[in-house]
N, CA, C and O of each residue as an XYZ file, in Angstrom:
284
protein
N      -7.341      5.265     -1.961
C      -6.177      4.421     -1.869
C      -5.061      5.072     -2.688
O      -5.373      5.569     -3.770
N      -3.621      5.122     -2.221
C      -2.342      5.192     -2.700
C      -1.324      4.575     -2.412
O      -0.963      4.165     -1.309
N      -0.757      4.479     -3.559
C       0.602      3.517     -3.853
C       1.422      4.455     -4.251
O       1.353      5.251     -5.188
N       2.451      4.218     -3.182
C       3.770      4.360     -3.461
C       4.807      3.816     -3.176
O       4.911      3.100     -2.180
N       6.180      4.152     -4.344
C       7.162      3.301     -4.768
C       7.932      3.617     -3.763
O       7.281      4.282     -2.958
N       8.699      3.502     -3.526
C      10.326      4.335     -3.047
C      11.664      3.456     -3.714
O      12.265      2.700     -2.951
N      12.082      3.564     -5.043
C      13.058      2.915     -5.349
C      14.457      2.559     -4.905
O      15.218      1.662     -5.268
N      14.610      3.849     -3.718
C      15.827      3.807     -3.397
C      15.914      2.755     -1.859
O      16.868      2.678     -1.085
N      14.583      2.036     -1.776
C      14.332      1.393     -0.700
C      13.781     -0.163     -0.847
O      13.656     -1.124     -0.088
N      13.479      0.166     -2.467
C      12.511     -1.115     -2.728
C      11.506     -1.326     -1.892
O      11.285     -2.345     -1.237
N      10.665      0.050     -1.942
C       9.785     -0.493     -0.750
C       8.544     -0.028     -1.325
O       8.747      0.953     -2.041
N       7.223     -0.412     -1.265
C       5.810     -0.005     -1.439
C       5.163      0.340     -0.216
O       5.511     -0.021      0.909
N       4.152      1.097     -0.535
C       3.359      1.669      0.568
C       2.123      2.136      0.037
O       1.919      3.140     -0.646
N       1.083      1.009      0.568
C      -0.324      1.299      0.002
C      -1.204      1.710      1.369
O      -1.506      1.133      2.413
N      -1.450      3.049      0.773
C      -2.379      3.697      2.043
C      -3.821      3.201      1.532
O      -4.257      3.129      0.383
N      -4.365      2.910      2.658
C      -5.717      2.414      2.419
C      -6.422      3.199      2.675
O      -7.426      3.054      1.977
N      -6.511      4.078      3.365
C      -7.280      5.221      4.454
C      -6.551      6.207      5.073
O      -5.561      6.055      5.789
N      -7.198      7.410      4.697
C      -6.788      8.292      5.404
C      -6.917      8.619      6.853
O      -7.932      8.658      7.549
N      -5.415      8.890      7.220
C      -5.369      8.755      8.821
C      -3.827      8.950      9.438
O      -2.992      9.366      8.634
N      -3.615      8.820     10.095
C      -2.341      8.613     10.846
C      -2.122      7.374     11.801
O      -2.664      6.991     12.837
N      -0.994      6.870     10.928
C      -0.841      5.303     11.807
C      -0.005      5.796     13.377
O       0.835      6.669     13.596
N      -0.746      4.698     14.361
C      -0.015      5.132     15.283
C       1.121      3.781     15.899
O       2.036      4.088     16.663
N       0.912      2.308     15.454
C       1.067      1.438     15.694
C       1.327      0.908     14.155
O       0.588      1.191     13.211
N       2.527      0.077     14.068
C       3.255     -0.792     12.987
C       3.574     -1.632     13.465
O       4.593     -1.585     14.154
N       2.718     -3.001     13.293
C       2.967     -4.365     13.444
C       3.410     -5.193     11.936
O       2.841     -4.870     10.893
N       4.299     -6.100     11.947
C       4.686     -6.905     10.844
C       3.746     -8.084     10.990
O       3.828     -8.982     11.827
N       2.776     -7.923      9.971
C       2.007     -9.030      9.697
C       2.170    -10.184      8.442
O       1.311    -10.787      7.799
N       3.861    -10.220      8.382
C       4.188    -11.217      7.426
C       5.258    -10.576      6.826
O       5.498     -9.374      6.712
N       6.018    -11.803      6.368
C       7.793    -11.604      6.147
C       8.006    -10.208      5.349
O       7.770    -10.123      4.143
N       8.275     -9.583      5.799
C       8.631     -8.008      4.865
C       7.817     -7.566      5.069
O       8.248     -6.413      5.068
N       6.281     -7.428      5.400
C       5.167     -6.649      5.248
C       4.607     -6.116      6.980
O       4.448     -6.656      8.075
N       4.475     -4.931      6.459
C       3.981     -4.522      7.746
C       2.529     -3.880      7.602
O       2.099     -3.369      6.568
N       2.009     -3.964      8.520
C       0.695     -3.259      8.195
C       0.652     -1.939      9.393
O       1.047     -2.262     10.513
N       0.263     -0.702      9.231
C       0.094      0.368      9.785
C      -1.068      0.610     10.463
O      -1.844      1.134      9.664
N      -1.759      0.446     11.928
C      -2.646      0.720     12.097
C      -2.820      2.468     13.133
O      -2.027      3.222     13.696
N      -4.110      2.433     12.942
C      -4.288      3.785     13.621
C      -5.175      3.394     15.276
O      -5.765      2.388     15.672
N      -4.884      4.776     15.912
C      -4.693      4.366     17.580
C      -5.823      3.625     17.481
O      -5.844      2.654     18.238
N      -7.324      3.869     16.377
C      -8.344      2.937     17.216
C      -8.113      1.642     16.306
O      -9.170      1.296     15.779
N      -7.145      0.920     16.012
C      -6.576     -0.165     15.306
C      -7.503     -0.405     13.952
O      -8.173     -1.399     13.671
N      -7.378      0.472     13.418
C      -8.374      0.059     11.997
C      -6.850      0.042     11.025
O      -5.847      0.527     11.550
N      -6.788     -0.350     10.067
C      -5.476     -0.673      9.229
C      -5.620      0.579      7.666
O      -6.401      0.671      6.719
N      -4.486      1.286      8.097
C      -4.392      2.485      7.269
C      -3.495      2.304      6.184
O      -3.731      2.882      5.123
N      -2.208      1.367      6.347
C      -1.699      1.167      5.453
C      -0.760     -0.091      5.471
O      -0.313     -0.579      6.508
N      -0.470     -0.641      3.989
C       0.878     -1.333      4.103
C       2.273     -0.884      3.586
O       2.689     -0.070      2.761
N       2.737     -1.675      4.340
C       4.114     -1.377      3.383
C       4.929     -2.869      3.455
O       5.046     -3.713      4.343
N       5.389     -2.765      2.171
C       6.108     -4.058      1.849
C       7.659     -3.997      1.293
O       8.043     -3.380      0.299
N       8.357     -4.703      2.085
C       9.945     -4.231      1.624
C      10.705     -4.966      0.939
O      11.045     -5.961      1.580
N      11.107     -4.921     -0.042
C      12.199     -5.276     -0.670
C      11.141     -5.913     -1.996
O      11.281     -6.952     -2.642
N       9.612     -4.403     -2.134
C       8.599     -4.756     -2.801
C       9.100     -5.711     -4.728
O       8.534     -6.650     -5.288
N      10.072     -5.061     -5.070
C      10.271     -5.550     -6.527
C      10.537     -6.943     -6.504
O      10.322     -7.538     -7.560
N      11.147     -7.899     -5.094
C      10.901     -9.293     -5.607
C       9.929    -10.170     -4.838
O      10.204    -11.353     -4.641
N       9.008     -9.728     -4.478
C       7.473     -9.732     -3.916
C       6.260     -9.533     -4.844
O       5.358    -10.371     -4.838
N       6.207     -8.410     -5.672
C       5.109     -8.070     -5.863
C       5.638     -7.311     -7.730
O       6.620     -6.571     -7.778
N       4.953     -7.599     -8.869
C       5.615     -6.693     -9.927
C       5.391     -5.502    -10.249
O       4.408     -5.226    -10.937
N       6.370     -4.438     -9.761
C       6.093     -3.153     -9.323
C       6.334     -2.489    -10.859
O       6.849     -1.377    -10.973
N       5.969     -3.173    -11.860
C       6.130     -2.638    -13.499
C       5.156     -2.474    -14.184
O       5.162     -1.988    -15.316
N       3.711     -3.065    -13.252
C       2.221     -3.082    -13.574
C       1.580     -2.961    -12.682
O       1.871     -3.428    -11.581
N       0.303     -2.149    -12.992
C      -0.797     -2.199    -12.479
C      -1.855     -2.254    -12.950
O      -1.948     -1.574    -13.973
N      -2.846     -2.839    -12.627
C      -4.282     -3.634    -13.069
C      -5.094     -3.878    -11.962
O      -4.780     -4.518    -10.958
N      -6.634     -3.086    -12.308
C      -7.763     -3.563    -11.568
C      -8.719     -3.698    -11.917
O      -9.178     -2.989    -12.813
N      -9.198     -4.388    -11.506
C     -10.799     -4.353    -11.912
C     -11.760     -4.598    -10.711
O     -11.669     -5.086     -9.584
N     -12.958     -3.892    -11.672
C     -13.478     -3.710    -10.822
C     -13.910     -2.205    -10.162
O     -15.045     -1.852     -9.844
N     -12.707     -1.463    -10.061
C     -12.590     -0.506     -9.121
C     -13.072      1.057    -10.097
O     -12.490      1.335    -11.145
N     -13.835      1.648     -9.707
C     -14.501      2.644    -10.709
C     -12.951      4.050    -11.585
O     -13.134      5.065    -12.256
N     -12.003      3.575    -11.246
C     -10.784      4.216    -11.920
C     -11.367      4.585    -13.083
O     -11.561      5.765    -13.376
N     -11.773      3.319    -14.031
C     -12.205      3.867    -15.534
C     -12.915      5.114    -16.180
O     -12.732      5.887    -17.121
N     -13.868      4.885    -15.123
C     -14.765      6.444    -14.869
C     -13.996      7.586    -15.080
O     -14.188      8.415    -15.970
N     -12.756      7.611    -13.888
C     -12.043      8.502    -13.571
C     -11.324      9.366    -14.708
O     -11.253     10.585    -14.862
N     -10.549      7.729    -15.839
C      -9.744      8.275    -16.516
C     -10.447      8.575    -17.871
O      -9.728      9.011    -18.769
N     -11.953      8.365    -18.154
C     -13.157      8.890    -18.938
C     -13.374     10.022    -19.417
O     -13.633     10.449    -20.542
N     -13.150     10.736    -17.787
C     -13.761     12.210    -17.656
C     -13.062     12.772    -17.846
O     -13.227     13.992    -17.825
């Protein structure tokens, strides 16, 4: 998974999977979701992300990152 910002767009874009979207449907006000030709969902993107979502933090749990930043 990757997140990215684009400030000059206010926009986020969380790839879920690697792939190439071939189809972008809006599955909710600002948000679109990216799917690929055999419709599995590769990514989102969300616009006008900074008054949606607080793009000044990030936090998970759960997710084996810790490991990552261990080693």
């Amino acid at each position: 998974m990757k997140l990215s910002y684009f400030p000059e767009t206010d926009t986020l874009y969380i790839e879920l999977a690697q792939g190439k979207g071939s189809d972008a449907t809006e599955i909710g006000e600002g948000i679109v979701g990216d799917f690929d030709a055999d419709g599995r969902l590769v990514g989102l993107e969300i616009e006008h992300a900074s008054t949606r979502v607080d793009v000044t933090r990030l936090e998970t749990d759960g997710l084996p990152i810790a490991k990552l930043l261990a080693a």
